[in-house]
C-alpha positions in Angstrom: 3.0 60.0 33.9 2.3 61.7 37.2 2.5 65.0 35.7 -0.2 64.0 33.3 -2.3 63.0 35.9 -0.9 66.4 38.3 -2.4 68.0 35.2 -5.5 65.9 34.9 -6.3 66.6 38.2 -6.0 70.3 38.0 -7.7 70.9 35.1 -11.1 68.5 36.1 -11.0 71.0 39.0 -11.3 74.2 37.2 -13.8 72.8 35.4 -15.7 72.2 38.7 -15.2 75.6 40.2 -15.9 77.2 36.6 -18.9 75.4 36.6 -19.6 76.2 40.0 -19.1 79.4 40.0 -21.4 80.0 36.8 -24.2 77.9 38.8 -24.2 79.9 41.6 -24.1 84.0 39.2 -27.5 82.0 37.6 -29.3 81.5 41.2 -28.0 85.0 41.9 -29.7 86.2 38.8 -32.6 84.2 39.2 -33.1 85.1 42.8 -32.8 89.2 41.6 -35.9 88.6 38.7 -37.8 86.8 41.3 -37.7 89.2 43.9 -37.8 92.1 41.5 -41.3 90.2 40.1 -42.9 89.5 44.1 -42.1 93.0 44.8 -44.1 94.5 41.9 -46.6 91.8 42.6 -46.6 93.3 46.0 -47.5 96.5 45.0 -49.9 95.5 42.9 -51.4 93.9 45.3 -51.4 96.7 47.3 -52.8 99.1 44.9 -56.0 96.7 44.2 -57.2 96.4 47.8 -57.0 100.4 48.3 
């Protein structure tokens, strides 16, 4: 019975970190295309006041 729940226990926090993990590459990702679209925004910017 304890090595059910040993087991229980250890795959619940796999999950976790898998999920984790995979939360935190999608703010990575959405952090790159966000500050890939404010830089050409930027520019933009840029270009129309000269």
């Amino acid at each position: 019975m304890k090595l059910l729940t040993r087991l229980r226990d250890e795959f619940s926090s796999q999950i976790i970190a898998h999920t984790t993990g995979s939360t935190i590459s999608k703010v990575q990702r959405n952090a790159k295309v966000a500050s890939a679209l404010l830089s050409k925004a930027t520019k933009v910017s840029a270009s129309t006041k000269n």
